[in-house]
C-alpha positions in Angstrom: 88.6 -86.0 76.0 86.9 -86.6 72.7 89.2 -88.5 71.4 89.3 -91.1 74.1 85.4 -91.1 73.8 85.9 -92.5 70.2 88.5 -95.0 71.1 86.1 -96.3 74.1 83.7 -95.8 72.0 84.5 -97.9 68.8 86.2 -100.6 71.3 82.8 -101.0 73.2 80.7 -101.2 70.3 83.3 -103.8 68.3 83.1 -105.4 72.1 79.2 -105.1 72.1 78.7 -106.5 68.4 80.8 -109.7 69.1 79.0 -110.7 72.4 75.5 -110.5 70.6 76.9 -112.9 67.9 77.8 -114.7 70.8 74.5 -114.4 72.4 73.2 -115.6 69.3 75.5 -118.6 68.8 74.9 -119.7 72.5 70.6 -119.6 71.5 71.6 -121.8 68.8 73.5 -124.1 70.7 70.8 -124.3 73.3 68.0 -124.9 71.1 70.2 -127.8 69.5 71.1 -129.4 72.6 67.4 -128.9 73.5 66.5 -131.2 70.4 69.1 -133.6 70.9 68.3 -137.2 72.6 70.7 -138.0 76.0 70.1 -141.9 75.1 69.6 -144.3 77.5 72.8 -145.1 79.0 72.2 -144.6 82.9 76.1 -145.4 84.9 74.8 -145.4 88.4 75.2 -142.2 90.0 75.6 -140.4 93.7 73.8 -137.6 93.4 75.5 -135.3 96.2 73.4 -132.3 97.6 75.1 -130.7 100.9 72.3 -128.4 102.6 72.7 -125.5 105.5 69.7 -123.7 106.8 66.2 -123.5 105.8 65.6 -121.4 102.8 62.9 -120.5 100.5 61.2 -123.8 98.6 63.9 -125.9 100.4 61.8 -129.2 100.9 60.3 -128.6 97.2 64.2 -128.3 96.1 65.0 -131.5 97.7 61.9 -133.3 96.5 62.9 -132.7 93.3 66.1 -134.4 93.5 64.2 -137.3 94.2 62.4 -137.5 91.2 64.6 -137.8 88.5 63.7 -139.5 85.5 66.7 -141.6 86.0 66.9 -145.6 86.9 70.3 -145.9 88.8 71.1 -143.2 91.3 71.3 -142.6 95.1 71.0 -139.3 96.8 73.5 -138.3 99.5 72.2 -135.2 101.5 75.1 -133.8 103.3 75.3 -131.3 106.7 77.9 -129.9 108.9 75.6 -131.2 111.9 72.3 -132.3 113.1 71.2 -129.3 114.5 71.1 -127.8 111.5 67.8 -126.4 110.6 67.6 -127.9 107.4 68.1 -131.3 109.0 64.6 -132.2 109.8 63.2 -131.2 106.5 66.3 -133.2 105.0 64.9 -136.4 107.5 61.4 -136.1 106.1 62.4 -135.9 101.9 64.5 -138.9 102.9 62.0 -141.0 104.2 59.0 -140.5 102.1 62.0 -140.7 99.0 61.5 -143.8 96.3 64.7 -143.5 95.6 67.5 -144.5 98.1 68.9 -141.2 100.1 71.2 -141.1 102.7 72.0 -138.0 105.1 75.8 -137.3 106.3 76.6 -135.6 109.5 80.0 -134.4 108.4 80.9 -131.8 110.9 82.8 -128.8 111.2 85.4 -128.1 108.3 89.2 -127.4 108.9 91.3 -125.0 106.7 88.4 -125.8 104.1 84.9 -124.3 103.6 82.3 -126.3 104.6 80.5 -126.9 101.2 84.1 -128.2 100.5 84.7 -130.4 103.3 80.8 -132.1 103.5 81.2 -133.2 99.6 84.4 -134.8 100.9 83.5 -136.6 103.8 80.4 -137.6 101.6 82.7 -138.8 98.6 84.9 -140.9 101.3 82.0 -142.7 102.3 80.9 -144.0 98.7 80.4 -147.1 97.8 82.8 -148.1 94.6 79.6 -148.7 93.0 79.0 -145.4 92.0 80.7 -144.6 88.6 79.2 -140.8 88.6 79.3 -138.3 90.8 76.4 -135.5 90.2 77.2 -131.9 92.4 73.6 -130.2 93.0 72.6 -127.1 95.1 69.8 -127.2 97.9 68.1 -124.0 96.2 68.1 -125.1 93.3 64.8 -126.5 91.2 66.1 -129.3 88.5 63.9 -130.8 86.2 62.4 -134.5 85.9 65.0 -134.8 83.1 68.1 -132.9 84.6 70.2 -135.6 85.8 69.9 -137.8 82.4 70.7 -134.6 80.5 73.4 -134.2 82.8 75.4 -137.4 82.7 74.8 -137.9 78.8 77.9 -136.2 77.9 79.8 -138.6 79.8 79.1 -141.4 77.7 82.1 -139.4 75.5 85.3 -140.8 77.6 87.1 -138.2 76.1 85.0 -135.3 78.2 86.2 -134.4 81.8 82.6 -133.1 83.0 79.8 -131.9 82.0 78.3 -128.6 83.9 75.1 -126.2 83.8 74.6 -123.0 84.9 71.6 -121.8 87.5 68.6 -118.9 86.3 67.7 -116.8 88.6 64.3 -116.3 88.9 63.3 -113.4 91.4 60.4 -114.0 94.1 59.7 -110.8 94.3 59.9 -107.2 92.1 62.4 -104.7 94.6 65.4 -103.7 93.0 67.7 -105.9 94.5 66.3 -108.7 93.4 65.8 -107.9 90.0 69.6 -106.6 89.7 70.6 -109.8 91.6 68.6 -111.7 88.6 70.4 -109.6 85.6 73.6 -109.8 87.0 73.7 -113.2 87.2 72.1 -113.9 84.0 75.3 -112.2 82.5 77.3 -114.9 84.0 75.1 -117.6 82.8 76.5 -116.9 78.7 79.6 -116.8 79.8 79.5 -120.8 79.4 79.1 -121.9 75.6 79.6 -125.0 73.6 83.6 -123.9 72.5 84.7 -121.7 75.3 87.1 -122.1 78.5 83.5 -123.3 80.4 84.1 -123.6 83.8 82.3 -125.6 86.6 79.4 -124.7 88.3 78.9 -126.6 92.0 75.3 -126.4 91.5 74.8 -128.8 88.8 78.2 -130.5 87.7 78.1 -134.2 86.9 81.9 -136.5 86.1 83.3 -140.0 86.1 84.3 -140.5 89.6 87.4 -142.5 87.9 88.1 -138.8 86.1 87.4 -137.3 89.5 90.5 -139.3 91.3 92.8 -139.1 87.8 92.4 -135.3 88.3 92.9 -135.3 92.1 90.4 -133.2 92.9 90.4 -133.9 96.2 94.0 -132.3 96.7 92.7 -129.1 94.9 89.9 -129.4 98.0 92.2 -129.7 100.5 92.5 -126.1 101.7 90.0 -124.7 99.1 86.6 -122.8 99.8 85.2 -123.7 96.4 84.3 -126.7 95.1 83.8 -125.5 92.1 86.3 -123.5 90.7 89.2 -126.0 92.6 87.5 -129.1 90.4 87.8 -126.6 86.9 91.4 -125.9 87.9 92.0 -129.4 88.6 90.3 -130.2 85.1 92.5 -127.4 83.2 95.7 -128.3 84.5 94.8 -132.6 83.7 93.8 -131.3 80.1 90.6 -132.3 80.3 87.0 -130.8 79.0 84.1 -128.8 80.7 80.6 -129.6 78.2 78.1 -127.3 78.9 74.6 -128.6 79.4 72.3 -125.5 78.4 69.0 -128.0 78.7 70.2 -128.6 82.3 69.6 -124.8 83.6 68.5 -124.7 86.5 65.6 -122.0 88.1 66.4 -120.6 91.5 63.8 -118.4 92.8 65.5 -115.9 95.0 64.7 -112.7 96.8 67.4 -111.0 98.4 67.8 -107.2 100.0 71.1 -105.3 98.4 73.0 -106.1 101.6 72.2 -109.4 100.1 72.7 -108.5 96.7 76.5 -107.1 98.1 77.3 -110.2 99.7 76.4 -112.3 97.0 77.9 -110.7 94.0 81.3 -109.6 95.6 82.2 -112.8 96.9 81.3 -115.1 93.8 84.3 -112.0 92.4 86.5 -112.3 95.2 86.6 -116.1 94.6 87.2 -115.3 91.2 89.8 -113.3 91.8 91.8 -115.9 94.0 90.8 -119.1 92.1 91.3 -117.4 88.3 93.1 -114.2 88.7 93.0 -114.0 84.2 89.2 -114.0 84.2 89.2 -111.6 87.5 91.7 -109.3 84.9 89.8 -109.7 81.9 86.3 -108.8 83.6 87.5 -105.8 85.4 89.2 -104.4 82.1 86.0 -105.1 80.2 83.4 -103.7 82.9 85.9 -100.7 83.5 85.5 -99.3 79.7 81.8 -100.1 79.5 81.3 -98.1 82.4 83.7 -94.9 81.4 82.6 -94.7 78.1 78.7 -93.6 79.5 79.9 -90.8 81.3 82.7 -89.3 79.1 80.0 -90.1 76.6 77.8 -87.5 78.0 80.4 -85.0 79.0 81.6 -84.8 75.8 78.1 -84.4 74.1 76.6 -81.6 76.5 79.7 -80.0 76.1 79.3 -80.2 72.5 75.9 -79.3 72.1 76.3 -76.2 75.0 79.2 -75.1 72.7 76.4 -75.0 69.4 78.2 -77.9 67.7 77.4 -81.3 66.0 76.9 -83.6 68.9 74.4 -86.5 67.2 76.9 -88.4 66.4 78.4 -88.1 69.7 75.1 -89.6 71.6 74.9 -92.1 68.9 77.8 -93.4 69.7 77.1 -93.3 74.0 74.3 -95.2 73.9 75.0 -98.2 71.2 77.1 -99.5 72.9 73.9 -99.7 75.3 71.2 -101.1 73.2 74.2 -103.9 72.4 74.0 -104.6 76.2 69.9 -104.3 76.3 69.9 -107.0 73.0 72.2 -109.2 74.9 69.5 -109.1 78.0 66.7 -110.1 75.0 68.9 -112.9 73.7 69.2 -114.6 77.3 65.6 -114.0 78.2 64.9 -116.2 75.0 67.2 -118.6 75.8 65.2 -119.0 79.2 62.0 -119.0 78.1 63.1 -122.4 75.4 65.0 -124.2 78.1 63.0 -123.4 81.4 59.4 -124.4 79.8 58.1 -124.6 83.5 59.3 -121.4 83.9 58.3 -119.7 81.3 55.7 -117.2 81.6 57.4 -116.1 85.0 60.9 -115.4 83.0 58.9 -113.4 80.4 56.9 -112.0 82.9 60.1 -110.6 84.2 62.1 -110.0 80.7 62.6 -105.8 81.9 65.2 -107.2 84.5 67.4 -109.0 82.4 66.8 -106.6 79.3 66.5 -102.9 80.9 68.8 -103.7 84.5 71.2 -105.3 82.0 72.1 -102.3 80.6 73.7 -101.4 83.8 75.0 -104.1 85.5 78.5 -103.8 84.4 78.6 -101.0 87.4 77.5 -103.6 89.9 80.5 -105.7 88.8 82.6 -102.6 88.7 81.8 -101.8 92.3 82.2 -106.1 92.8 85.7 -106.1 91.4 86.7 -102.7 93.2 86.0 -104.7 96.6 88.0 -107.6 95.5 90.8 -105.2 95.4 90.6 -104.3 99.4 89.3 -107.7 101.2 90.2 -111.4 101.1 87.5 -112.2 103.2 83.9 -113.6 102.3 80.7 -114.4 104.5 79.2 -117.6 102.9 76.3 -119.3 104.6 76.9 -117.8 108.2 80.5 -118.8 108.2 82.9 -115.9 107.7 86.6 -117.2 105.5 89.6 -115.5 104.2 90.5 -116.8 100.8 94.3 -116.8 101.4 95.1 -118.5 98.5 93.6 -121.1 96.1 95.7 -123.9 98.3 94.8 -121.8 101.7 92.0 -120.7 103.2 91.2 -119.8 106.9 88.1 -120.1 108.7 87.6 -116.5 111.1 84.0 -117.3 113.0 80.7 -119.1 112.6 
C-alpha cells in the first residue's frame, strides 16, 4: 500500500506542479489579451440568443445584449414557442432595443435538442448579410465590449472561431452553490491560448462562410449540443478555436445540489458522448487525485500508530492539495483582472474557488461515475438520451 501511495503520490504532485505553470501561463495570457486593442473592424453580425423560461436577471441578461459597443449587429432572440415564459420579457427588451432584434418562434425540436434546433431555424432565416454569427446564453451578463472582443480574432482568416468561457458567480453562500462555482471554474482553464480549446455555446463567435465550409449544420442534425457538435465540426475541417479570456462572461447562479447533480453530470455525460478522449483523460486524472487522499491517510495513521516516521508521508498527502488550492488562487486572479465589474464580489467569494477547489475532483468523480450508468440528461425541462453524437432522442417535456 505504501508503495502505490508514492507512485500516486509523485504522479499527482508532477500532475499538480504542471497545471499551476499552466494556471500561471493562462494569467499571462489573459492579462495580455486584456491589454491588446480588437481594432475597429466591425463585419456585421447576428448575434443569436435562444431563451426558455424565466430565470434569475433574465431581462438584465438580455438588455445587455443590446448594448454592445458594436456598430453593425442584429439580435435574433430565439424560443421553442410563444407561450414560453420568457417570451414576454423577450417582447419588451425587443421593443425598447436601439439596436434591431427580432424574436423566432421555432417550435418543438425533432431528433435534436431544442437549443440545437432554435439556432437552426434562426440561422435558416438570415439574411446573407450577416458575415458573423455570435452564439450567446440568456443567463449570461456580457460586457459593453464583449462582442468586439469577440469577433476580433476573426479578422485572422486563418482562425475557425473564437470562443470564451462563462464565471460563475454565486447568488448566494449554501454549499451547492459555491461547489457549483469551483467546479466550474476548473473547467474555465481548461481553455488556453495553445491548447485543443473547445467551444463554448455561451459566447462563440465565426465567419458564417466558415460555419457552412465546416457543415455545422450536419453535425446539428441529430445533436443535443451546439457546442461541442460545432468543435467537432471545426477539428475534423482543421480549423482553430482562439480563446477570448477578456470575453468571460459572469453568470450569477444559485442552485440546490439536486441542481448542482443535474448540472454537473450532464455537461460529463455530453462529454462523454461528444469527446469520449477528454471523458477518458478526466476520469483517469480525477480518479488518482481522489485515491491518493485516502491511501494517503491510511498509510500515515498506520505509520504513526505503528511509532514510525510518517512526516514525510502527510507531506506528501496534502501537496498535492495545496497544488489544487494555488490553482483555485490563480483563477480567482484571473477573475478579478478580466471581470472588473465583478470584482469585489469574485474576491469576496475567493474561499469557493480556493478552499472547495481542493475537493472538487470528487464531484467530478461521482460526475463521471454517472456517465458510466445513464445516457440520459434533463436540460431545461426537456428530458433526452444522448444516443450518439449523430443521435439523440427526445423522451418527454
Amino acid at each position: 500500500m505504501e508503495t502505490l501511495f508514492y507512485y500516486l503520490a509523485v504522479v499527482q504532485i508532477g500532475v499538480g506542479v504542471y497545471l499551476v505553470w499552466h494556471g500561471l501561463r493562462w494569467l499571462a495570457y489573459a492579462r495580455r489579451r486584456m491589454q491588446g486593442d480588437p481594432g475597429f473592424n466591425a463585419p456585421r453580425a447576428a448575434v443569436l440568443c435562444p431563451c426558455k423560461g424565466i430565470e434569475p436577471g433574465l431581462e438584465r441578461n438580455l438588455v445587455a445584449l443590446t448594448e454592445f459597443d458594436y456598430r453593425n449587429y442584429e439580435i435574433f432572440f430565439v424560443l421553442a414557442s410563444a407561450s414560453d415564459s420568457a417570451y414576454s420579457t423577450v417582447k419588451r427588451v425587443a421593443e425598447h432595443s436601439k439596436v434591431p432584434v427580432h424574436v423566432i418562434i421555432a417550435d418543438r425540436p425533432e431528433g435534436c435538442g431544442e437549443k440545437v434546433h432554435n439556432l437552426r431555424v434562426a440561422i435558416e432565416q438570415l439574411p446573407a448579410e450577416f458575415e458573423v454569427l455570435v452564439f450567446a446564453d440568456s443567463d449570461g451578463l456580457p460586457g459593453r465590449f464583449w462582442l468586439r472582443r469577440l469577433v476580433a480574432p476573426l479578422n485572422d482568416k486563418q482562425v475557425g472561431t473564437a470562443t470564451t468561457m462563462r464565471w460563475l458567480i454565486p447568488n448566494s453562500n449554501n454549499l451547492a452553490t459555491a461547489l457549483l462555482a469551483a467546479w466550474n471554474a476548473s473547467i474555465v482553464t481548461m481553455l488556453s491560448e495553445k491548447g485543443k480549446n473547445f467551444c463554448w455555446g455561451g459566447g462563440t463567435a465565426i465567419r458564417r462562410s466558415v460555419f457552412d465550409e465546416i457543415r455545422v449544420f450536419e453535425e446539428w442534425y441529430h445533436s443535443v449540443s451546439d457546442d461541442y457538435s460545432m468543435t467537432r465540426a471545426l477539428q475534423r475541417a482543421g480549423r482553430s478555436i482562439v480563446f477570448v479570456p477578456e470575453c468571460l462572461t459572469p453568470t450569477y447562479v444559485t442552485v440546490d445540489f439536486r441542481g448542482l447533480l443535474e448540472f454537473t453530470n450532464r455537461q460529463i455525460l455530453i462529454t462523454k458522448v461528444y469527446s469520449k478522449k477528454t471523458w477518458a483523460s478526466g476520469a483517469a486524472t480525477h480518479l488518482l487525485y481522489c485515491l491518493t487522499l485516502p491511501i494517503g491517510l491510511e498509510v500515515t495513521l498506520s505509520n504513526l500508530f505503528a511509532t514510525l516516521p510518517a512526516f514525510h508521508l502527510a507531506l506528501l498527502t496534502f501537496v498535492p492539495m495545496l497544488l489544487a488550492a494555488i490553482r483555485g488562487g490563480l483563477r480567482v486572479a484571473a477573475a478579478t483582472e478580466v471581470l472588473q465589474t465583478s470584482r469585489t464580489q469574485i474576491a469576496g467569494q475567493a474561499w469557493m474557488y480556493v478552499v472547495l477547489g481542493v475537493f472538487i475532483p470528487y464531484l467530478f468523480l461521482i460526475n463521471f461515475v454517472m456517465s458510466l450508468f445513464t445516457r440520459k440528461v434533463r436540460w431545461r425541462g426537456v428530458t433526452y438520451e444522448l444516443v450518439s453524437p449523430q443521435q439523440t432522442r427526445i423522451l418527454g417535456y
